[in-house]
C-alpha positions in Angstrom: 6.2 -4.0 30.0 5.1 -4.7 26.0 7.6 -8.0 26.5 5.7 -8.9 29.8 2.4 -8.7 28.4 3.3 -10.3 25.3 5.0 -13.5 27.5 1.8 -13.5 29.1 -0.4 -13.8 26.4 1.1 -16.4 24.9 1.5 -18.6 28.2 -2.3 -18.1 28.3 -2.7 -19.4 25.2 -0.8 -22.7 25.0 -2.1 -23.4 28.3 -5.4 -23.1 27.6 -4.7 -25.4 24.3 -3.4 -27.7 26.5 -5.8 -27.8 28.2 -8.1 -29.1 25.9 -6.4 -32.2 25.7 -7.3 -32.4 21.4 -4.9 -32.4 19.3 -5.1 -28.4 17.4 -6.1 -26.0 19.8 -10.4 -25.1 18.9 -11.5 -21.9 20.3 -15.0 -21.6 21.5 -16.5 -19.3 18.7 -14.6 -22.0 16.1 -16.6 -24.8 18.4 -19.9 -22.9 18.0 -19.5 -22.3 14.7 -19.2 -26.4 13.8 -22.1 -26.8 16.2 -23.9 -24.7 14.3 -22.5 -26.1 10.7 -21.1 -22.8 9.5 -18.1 -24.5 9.1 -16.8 -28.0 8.7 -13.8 -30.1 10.4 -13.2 -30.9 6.9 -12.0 -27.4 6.2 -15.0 -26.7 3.6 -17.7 -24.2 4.3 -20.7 -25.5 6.7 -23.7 -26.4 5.1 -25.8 -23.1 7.3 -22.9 -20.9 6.1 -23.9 -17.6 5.4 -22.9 -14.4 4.8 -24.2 -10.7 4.7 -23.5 -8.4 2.0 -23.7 -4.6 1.4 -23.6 -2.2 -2.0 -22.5 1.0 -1.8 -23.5 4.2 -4.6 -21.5 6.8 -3.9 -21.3 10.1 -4.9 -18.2 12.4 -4.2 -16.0 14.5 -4.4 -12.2 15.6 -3.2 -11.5 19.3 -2.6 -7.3 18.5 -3.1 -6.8 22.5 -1.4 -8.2 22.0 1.5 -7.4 17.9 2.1 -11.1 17.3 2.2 -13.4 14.7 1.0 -17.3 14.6 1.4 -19.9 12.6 -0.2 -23.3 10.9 -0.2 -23.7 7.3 -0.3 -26.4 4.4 -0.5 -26.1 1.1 1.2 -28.4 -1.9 0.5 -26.9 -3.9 3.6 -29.0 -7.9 3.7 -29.1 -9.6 6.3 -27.7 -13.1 5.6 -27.7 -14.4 9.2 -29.9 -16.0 11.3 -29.8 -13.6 13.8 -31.9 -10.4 14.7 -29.4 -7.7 14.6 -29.5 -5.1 17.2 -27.6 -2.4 15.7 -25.7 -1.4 12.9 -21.9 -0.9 13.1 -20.1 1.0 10.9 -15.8 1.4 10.1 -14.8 4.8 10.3 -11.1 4.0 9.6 -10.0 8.0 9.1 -10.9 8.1 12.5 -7.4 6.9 13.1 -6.8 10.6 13.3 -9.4 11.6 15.5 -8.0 13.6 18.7 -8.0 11.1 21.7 -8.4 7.8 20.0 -6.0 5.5 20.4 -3.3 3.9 18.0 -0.5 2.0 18.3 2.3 4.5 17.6 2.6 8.4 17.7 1.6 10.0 14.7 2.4 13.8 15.8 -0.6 16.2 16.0 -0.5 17.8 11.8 -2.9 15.3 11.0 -5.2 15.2 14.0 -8.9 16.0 13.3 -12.3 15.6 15.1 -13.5 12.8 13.1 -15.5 11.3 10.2 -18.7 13.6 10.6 -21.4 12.0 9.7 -24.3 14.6 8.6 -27.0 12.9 7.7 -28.6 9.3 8.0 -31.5 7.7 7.3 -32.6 3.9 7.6 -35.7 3.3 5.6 -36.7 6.1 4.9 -36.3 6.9 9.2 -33.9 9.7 10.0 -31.9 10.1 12.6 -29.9 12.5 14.7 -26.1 12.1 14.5 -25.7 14.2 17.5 -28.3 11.7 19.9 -26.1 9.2 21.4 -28.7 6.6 21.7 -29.0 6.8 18.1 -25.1 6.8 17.2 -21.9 6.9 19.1 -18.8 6.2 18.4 -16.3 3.9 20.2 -13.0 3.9 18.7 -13.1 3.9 14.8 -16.5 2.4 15.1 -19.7 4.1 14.3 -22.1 1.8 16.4 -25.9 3.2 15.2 -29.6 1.9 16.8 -31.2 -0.3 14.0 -32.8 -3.6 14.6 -32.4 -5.9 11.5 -34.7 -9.0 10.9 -33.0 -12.3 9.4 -33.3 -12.4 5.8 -34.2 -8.5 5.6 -32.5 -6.2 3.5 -32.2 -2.1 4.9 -31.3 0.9 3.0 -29.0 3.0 4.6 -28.7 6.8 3.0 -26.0 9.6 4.9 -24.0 12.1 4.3 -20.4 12.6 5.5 -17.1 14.5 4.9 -13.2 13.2 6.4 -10.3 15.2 6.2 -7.2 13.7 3.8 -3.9 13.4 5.9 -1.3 15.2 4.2 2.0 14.8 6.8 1.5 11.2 8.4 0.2 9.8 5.7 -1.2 5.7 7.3 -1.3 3.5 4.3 -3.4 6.7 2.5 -3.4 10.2 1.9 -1.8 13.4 0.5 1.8 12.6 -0.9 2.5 15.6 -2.6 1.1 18.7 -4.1 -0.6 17.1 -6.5 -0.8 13.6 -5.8 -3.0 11.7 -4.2 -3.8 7.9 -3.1 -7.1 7.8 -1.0 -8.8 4.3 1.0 -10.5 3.6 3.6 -12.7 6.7 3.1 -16.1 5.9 3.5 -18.4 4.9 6.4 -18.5 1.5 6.0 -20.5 -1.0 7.3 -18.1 -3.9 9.6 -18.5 -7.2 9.4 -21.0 -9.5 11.1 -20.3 -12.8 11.3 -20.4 -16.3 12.2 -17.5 -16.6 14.6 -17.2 -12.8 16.9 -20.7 -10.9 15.5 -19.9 -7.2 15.2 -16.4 -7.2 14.6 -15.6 -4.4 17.3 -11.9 -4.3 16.6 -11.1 -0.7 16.3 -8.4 0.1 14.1 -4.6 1.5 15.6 -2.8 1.9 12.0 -0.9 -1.8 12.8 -3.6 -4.1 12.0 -5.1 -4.0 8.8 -8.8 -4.3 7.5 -11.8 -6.8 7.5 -14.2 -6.3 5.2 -17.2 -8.1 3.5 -18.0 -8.3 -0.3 -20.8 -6.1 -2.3 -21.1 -4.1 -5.6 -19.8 -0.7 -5.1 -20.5 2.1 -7.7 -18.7 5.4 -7.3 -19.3 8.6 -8.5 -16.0 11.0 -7.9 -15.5 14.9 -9.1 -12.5 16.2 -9.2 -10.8 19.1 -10.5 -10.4 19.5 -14.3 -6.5 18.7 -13.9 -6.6 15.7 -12.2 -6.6 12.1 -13.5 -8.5 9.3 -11.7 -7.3 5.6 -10.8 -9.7 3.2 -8.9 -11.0 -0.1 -8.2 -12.8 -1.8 -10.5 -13.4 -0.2 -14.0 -13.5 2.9 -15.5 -17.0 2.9 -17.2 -16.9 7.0 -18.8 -13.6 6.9 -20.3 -15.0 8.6 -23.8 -17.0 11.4 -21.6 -13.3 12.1 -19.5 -10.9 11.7 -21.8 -9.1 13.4 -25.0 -10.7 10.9 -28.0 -6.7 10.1 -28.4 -6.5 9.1 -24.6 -9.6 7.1 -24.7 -8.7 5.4 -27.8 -5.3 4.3 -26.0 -7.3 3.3 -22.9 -9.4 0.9 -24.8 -6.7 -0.4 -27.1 -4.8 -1.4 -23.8 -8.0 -3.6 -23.1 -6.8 -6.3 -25.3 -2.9 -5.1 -25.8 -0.8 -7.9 -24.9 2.2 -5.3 -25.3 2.3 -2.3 -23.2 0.5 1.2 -24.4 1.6 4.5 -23.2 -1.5 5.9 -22.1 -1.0 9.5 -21.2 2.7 10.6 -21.4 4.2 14.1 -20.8 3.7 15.0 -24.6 0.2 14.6 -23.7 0.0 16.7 -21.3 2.7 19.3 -22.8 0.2 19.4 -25.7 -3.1 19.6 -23.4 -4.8 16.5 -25.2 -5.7 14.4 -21.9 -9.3 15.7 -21.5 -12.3 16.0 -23.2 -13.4 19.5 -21.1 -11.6 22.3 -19.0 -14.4 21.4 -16.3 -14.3 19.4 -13.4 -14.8 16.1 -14.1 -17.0 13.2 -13.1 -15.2 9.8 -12.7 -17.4 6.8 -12.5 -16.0 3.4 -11.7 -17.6 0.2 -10.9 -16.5 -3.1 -9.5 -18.6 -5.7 -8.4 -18.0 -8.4 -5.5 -15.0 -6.5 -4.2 -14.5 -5.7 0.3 -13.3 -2.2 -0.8 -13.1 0.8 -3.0 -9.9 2.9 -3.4 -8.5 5.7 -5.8 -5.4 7.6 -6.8 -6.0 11.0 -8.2 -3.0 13.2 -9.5 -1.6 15.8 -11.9 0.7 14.8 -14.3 1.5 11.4 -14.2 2.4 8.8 -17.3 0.3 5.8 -17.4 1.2 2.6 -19.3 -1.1 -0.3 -19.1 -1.7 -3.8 -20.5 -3.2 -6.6 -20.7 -3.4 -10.4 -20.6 -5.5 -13.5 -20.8 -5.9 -14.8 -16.9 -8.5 -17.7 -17.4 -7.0 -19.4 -20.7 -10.9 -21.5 -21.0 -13.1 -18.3 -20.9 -10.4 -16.1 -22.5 -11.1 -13.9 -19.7 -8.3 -10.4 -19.8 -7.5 -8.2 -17.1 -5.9 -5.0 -17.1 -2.8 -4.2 -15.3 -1.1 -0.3 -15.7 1.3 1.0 -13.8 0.8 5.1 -13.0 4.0 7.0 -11.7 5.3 10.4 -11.8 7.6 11.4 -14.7 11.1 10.3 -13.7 10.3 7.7 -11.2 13.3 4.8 -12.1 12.4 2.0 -13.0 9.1 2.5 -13.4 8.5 2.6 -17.2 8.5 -1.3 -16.5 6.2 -1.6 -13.9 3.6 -2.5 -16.4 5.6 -5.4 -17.9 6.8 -6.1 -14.3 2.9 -6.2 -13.1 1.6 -8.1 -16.4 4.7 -11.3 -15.6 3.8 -11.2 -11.8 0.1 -12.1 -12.8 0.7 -14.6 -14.6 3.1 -16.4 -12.7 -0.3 -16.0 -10.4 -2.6 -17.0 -12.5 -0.3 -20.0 -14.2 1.6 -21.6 -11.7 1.6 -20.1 -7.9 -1.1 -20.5 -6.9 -2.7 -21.3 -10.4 -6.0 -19.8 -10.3 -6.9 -17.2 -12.8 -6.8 -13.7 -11.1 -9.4 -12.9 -9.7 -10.5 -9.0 -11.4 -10.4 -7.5 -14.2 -8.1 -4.7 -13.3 -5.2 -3.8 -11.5 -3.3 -0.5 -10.9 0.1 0.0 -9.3 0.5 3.5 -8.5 3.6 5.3 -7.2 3.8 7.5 -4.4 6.9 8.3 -4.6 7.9 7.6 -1.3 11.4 5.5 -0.7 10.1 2.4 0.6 6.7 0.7 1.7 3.1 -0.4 -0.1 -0.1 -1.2 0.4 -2.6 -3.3 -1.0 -6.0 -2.4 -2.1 -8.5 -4.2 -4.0 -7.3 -3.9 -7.4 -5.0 -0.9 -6.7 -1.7 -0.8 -4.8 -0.2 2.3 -3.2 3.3 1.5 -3.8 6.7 3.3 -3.2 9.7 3.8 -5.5 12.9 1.9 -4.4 16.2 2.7 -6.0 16.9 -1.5 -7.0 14.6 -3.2 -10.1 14.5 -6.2 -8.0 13.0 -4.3 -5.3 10.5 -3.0 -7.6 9.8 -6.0 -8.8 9.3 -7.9 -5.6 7.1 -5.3 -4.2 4.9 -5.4 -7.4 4.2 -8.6 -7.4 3.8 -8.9 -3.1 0.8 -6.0 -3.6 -1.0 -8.0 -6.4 -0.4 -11.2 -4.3 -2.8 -9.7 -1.9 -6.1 -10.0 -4.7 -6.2 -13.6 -3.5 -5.5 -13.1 0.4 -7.4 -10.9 1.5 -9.4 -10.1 -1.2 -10.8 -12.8 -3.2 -10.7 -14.7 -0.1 -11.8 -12.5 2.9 -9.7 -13.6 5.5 -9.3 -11.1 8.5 -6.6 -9.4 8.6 -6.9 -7.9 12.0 -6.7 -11.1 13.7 -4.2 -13.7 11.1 -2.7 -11.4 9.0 0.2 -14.0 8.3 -3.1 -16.2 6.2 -2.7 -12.9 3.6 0.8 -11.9 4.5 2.9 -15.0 4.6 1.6 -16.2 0.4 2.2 -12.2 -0.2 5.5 -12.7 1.3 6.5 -15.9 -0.1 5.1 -16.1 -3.3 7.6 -13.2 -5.2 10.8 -15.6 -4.8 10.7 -17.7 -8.1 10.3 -14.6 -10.3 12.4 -12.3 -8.2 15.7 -15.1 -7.6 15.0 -16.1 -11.5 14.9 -12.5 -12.9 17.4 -11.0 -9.9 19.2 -14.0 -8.5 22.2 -11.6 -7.1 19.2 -10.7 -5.2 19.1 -14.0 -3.6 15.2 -13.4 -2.1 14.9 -16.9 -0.7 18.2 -16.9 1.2 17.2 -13.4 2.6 14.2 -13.8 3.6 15.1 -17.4 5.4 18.3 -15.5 6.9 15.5 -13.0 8.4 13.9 -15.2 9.9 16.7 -16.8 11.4 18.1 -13.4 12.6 15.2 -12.7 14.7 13.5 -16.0 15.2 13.2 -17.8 18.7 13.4 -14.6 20.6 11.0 -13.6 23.5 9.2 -11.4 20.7 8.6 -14.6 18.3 4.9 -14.7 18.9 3.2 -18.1 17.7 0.8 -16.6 14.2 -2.0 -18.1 16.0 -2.3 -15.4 18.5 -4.6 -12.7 17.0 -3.0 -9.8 15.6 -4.6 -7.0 17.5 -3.1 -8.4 20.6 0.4 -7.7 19.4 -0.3 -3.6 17.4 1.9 -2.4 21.1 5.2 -4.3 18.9 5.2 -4.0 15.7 8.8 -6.1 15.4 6.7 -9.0 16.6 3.5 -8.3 14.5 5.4 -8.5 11.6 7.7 -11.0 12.3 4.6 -13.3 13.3 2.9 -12.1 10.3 5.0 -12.0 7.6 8.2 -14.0 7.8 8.0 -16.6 9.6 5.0 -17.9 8.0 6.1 -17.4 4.4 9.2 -19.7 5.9 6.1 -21.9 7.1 4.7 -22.2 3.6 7.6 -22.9 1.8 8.7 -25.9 3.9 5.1 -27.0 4.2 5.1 -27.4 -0.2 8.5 -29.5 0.2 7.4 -31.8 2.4 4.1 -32.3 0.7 5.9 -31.9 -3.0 4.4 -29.1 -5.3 1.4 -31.2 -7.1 -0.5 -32.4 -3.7 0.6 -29.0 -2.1 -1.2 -26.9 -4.7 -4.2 -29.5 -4.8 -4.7 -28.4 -1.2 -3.7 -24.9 -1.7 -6.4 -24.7 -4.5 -8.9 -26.9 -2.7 -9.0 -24.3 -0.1 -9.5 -21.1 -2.3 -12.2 -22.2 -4.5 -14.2 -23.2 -1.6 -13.9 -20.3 0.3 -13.4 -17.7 -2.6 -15.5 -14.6 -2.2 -16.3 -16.0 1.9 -14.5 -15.6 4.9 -12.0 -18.5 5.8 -10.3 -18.6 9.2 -7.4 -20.5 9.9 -9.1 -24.1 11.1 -10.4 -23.7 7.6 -7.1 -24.0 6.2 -5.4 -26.3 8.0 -8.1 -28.8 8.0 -8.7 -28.7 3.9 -5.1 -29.3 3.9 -5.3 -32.4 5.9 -8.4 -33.5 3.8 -7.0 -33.2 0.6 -3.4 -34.1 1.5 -5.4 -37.6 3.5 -3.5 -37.6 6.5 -3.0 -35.2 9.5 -0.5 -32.7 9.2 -0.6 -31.3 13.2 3.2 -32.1 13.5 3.8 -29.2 11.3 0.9 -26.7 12.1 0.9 -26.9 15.3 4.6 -26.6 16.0 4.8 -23.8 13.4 1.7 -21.6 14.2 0.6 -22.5 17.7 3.8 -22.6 19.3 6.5 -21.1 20.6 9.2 -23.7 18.6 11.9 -22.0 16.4 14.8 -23.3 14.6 17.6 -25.1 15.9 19.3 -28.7 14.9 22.3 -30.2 15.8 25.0 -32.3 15.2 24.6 -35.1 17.7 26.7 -37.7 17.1 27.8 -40.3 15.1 27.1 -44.0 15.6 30.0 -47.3 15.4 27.2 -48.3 13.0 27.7 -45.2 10.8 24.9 -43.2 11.5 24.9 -39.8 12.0 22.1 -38.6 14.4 20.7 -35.3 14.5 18.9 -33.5 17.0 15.9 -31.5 16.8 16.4 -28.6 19.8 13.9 -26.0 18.8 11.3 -27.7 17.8 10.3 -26.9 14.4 10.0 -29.5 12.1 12.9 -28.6 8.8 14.3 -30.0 6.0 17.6 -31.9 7.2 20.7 -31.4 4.8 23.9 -33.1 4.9 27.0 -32.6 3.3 30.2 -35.3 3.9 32.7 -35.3 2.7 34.7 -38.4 2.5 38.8 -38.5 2.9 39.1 -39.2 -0.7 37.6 -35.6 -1.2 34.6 -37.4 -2.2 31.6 -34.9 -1.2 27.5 -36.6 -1.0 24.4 -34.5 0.3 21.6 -36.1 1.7 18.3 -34.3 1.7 15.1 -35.1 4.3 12.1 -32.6 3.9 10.4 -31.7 7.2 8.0 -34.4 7.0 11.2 -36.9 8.3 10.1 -35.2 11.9 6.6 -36.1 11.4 6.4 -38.5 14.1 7.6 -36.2 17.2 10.8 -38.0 17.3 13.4 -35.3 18.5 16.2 -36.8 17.3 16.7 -38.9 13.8 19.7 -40.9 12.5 20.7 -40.8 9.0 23.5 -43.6 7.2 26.4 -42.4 6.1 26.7 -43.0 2.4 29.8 -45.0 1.0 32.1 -46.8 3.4 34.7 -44.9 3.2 35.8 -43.2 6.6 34.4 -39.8 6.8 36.3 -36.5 7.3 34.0 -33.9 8.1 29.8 -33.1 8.3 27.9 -30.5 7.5 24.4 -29.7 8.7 22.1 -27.4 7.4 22.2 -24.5 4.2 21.3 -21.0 3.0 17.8 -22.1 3.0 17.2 -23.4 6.0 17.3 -21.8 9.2 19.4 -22.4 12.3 19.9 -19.7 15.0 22.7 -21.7 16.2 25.1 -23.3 13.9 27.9 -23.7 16.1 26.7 -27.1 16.6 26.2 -28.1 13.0 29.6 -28.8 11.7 31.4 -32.5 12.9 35.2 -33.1 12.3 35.8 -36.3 12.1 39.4 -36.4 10.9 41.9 -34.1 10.8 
C-alpha cells in the first residue's frame, strides 16, 4: 500500500508538470508569490518580500525527577505581512507524544502523555480560556488560538505551560540517562506564516523536521545545584554560576585558539564547578536564531575553543565539545569541531559562520544526531572518522536550515544534501581509508532507481509513511546532486552561485525555485538539463557501452536519465592505458547518447566506463573487449 501511494503521488506530480508545458515545473503558491513580487524568477528575494518575526523571554525550569519542564514565556510576535491574520498558530512539537496523535512510526506507550498544557494565555493584555475550544484547540501538534492580527501590528503574547521530558523513546530530544539531558523543541512556539502556504499547518510525525522563523530569544532556566547548562546562543552569567576558576577558563576559551579544559573530573572531584550549593539560574541569549535548545547534565568534561570566522571583522566564535567522562574519541571533538568550521567558513561554502557559538554535546547513544541552532545532540560512534563526519554534518546545518530558513518539512534535501555532502574533503583527507565519497556514491547507487527513489521535489511530509525513501530523497541522492552539479560548473562559478544564493536569502526563507533560479542567473545560462532530471524526476543512474564506430568513436548511452560525468579508461594493445573525462554538462543538450574519439591510433583492446565515483546500477554493460 505505502509503494502504491507513493507511485501515485509521483505520477501526479510529473503529470501535472507536464502539463504546464514550461520548462521547471511552477506550483501555484510559487506563481502567486511572483505575481505578488515576494519572490523573483531571478532567484533573489521579491521586492514585497516580507517576513514576520517573534521574541521569546522565557523563564523556566526542568524538574530532571519527575521528567518535567514548565515555564512562562513572552512573545512580541509582528506582523510583517500584508494580510489580516485570523488566528494565531502555535508548534507544540512534544505533542508528538500526546495519546492519539498521529506519527509516522510506533513509539511504544512509556512516553505517551496528554499533551503540552497550556495554563495560561493572554493577548494584550486579553485572557483567555485554554479549556474554550473557540478560543484554542489543537489539531495535531498545532495549537491553533482565536486572535485577529492587523498588518504591520505587533501582539504580545504571555502563557504559561508545562511538557513532560521523554525518557524511553527519546525523538531527536529528551532524557538519555540518569543525569543527562538534551532538551528542544520545548516551548509553544508560534509556526510560521508565510508568503507561499500561510499557516504552516504541517503537524509534526517525528520524520519530518522543523520550520521555524527568526527572533531574539532570551532564556531564563533553573536547574538543580548539580547540573551544568549548554544552550543556544551565549551564556551571559557565567561569573554568577560558576567556580571563579571555571569562569575564568570559560572566558579564556573566548579567544583561545587552542583548546581549554573547561570543567574536568578534577573539578568536580574537588567540588570547584559552582559558585553556590543552590539551584541555579542559567541565562542565555541569542539573537536572530529559529530556535532555542539546551543540554543539562551531571558530570560531564567540557573543552572549548575558539576561532576567527570573518577574517575582516575579526569576528570569533566559540565551539566546545561536552561529553561524558570516557566517551572515545571525544577529547577531540573540540579540535574536530574548531577544523570543521573553518573548512566552513574558508572554503565550503566560504562564508563566515554564521553564530558565535556552537556546542556539540554527547549523548552517548551508538549512533545518530541532530541539529540545533548552535547545539547538536550527537551520538558516540566507535570510529574517529565517524566522529568526525558527524561533527562536521551537525554544524553544516547552521547554514541550512538555520541561517537560511529553508523548510525542512517539505525539501529537507535543500538542508540535508550540503549537510551530507559537504564532510567529504576533510573526512577522505583526514580518514581516506574511510573513503566517504566512494561510500556515499556507492549508497546511492545501491538503492537508487528503485520504485522508492522519490524525485526531492515532492514534499517531504508526503513521504514520513517510508522513511527509506525520505531519506534517500533527502539526503543521498542530492548530496550526489551537488557534487556533480560543482564539476560541471567547476568550483569558482559553482561557489559564486552557491554564495549568491545565501547572502540573499540569509536570515529569510528560500524555497527551492529560489535556488535553482540564482544558480542559472549567476552561472548565465539555464541549467534545467540537470535540475530537472535530478530533482523533479524519476531519472537514476545508468550508462552504457554502446558501441564503437569504424570511425573510432566510442558511443555511450545515457539509459537512466541522469545527466553524469562520463569516464573512460582504454587501454591500447601496447598496454598503453588513457582516461578521458566529460563532466555532466556533456549531456546538457538532451542528447541520450554521445560519441567520444578514441585517443591514439593504435587498435584498442578493451574499454572501461564509469568509476568509484560515479554511479551506475548496472555495470554489466560498461566494460567493451575489443581484443582478446
Amino acid at each position: 500500500m505505502k509503494s502504491l501511494l507513493l507511485s501515485l503521488i509521483v505520477c501526479l506530480f510529473l503529470v501535472s508538470a507536464n502539463a504546464q508545458n514550461i520548462d521547471r515545473y511552477q506550483f501555484k503558491e510559487y506563481k502567486r508569490a511572483l505575481e505578488n513580487q515576494t519572490r523573483s524568477l531571478d532567484g533573489s528575494p521579491g521586492v514585497n518580500y516580507w517576513q514576520n518575526t517573534a521574541n521569546y523571554t522565557i523563564e523556566a525550569e526542568l524538574f530532571p525527577n519527575e521528567n518535567l519542564l514548565n515555564g512562562q514565556a513572552t512573545i512580541k510576535y509582528m506582523n510583517n505581512s500584508p494580510d489580516t491574520l485570523r488566528s494565531l498558530v502555535f508548534n507544540l512539537y512534544q505533542d508528538i507524544y500526546r495519546s492519539g496523535n498521529r506519527r509516522d512510526w510506533d513509539i511504544g506507550i512509556d512516553d505517551l502523555h496528554e499533551g503540552t498544557k497550556i495554563t495560561r494565555m493572554i493577548i494584550d493584555g486579553v485572557e483567555l480560556d485554554p479549556a474554550n475550544r473557540r478560543q484554542m484547540r489543537t489539531q495535531g501538534t498545532k495549537l491553533v488560538v482565536a486572535a485577529t492580527i492587523l498588518p504591520a501590528v505587533e501582539k504580545t503574547i504571555e502563557f504559561e505551560w508545562e511538557v513532560p521530558i521523554p525518557s524511553t523513546r527519546t525523538v531527536r530530544m529528551g532524557r538519555y540517562g540518569d543525569s543527562v539531558f538534551f532538551v528542544s523543541y520545548w516551548y509553544p512556539q508560534i509556526a510560521v506564516y508565510d508568503d507561499m502556504d500561510g499557516w504552516d499547518m504541517i503537524s509534526y510525525g517525528g520524520s519530518v523536521e522543523f520550520y521555524n522563523d527568526f527572533g531574539n530569544i532570551d532564556v531564563r532556566m533553573t536547574l538543580p545545584s548539580d547540573y551544568v547548562m549548554w544552550a543556544t546562543g551565549l551564556l551571559q552569567n557565567a561569573d554568577e554560576v560558576f567556580h571563579p576558576t571555571i569562569a575564568k577558563r570559560y572566558h579564556e576559551a573566548l579567544e583561545s585558539d587552542e583548546v581549554v579544559s573547561i570543567i574536568t573530573q578534577a573539578d568536580y572531584n574537588n567540588g570547584q564547578v559552582f559558585r553556590s550549593e543552590g539551584k541555579n539560574s542559567w541565562h542565555f541569549s541569542a539573537e536572530s536564531v529559529p530556535d532555542f535548545s539546551f543540554a543539562a547534565a551531571i558530570g560531564f568534561n567540557w573543552d572549548a575553543v575558539s576561532l576567527v570566522v570573518d577574517k575582516k571583522t575579526g569576528r570569533r566564535t566559540l565551539t566546545d565539545a561536552v561529553y561524558p567522562h570516557g566517551a572515545i574519541h571525544y577529547e577531540k571533538v573540540a579540535e574536530f569541531a574548531r577544523q570543521s568550521i573553518h573548512y566552513l567558513s574558508e572554503v565550503m561554502p566560504g562564508i563566515p559562520f554564521p553564530y558565535p557559538q556552537m556546542t556539540n554535546f554527547c549523548n552517548g547513544r551508538p549512533s545518530g544526531g541532530m541539529e540545533t541552532p548552535m547545539m547538536a545532540n550527537n551520538s558516540a560512534p566507535e570510529e574517529e572518522a565517524d566522529i568526525f563526519g558527524l561533527t562536521l554534518h551537525e554544524i553544516a546545518h547552521s547554514y541550512f536550515p538555520f541561517a537560511m530558513g529553508t523548510n525542512e518539512k517539505k525539501y529537507a534535501w535543500m538542508d540535508e544534501g550540503w549537510a551530507s555532502l559537504w564532510p567529504h574533503v576533510l573526512v577522505d583527507t583526514l580518514f581516506p581509508e574511510r573513503r566517504f565519497l566512494e561510500r556515499t556514491m556507492g549508497t546511492y547507487q545501491n538503492n537508487a532507481g528503485i520504485e522508492m527513489d522519490i524525485p526531492p521535489m515532492v514534499p517531504n511530509q508526503l513521504l514520513g509513511a517510508d522513511y527509506p525513501s525520505l531519506r534517500l530523497a533527502s539526503y543521498v541522492r542530492p548530496a550526489v546532486a551537488f557534487h556533480f552539479l560543482e564539476d560541471a560548473l567547476g568550483t569558482e562559478l559553482f561557489l559564486a552561485a552557491l554564495q549568491t544564493f545565501m547572502k540573499e536569502w540569509e536570515g529569510n526563507h528560500p524555497i527551492p525555485h529560489d535556488f535553482y533560479n540564482t544558480f542559472e542567473r549567476v552561472a548565465g545560462e539555464g541549467l534545467n538539463w540537470f535540475f530537472k532530471p535530478w530533482f523533479f524526476e524519476t531519472a537514476y543512474p545508468d550508462m552504457a557501452i554502446h558501441k564503437v564506430t569504424p570511425d573510432r568513436k566510442v558511443v555511450i548511452r545515457n539509459d537512466g536519465g541522469l545527466p553524469l560525468p562520463v569516464k573512460l579508461t582504454f587501454t591500447l594493445v601496447d598496454d598503453s592505458v588513457y582516461e578521458i573525462y566529460q563532466h555532466s554538462a556533456i549531456w546538457k543538450s538532451g542528447d541520450k547518447q554521445i560519441a567520444i574519439d578514441i585517443p591514439g591510433d593504435l587498435p584498442v583492446r578493451e574499454i572501461k566506463l564509469g568509476s568509484d565515483r560515479i554511479p551506475d546500477v548496472n555495470q554489466r554493460n560498461n566494460t567493451l573487449h575489443l581484443i582478446d
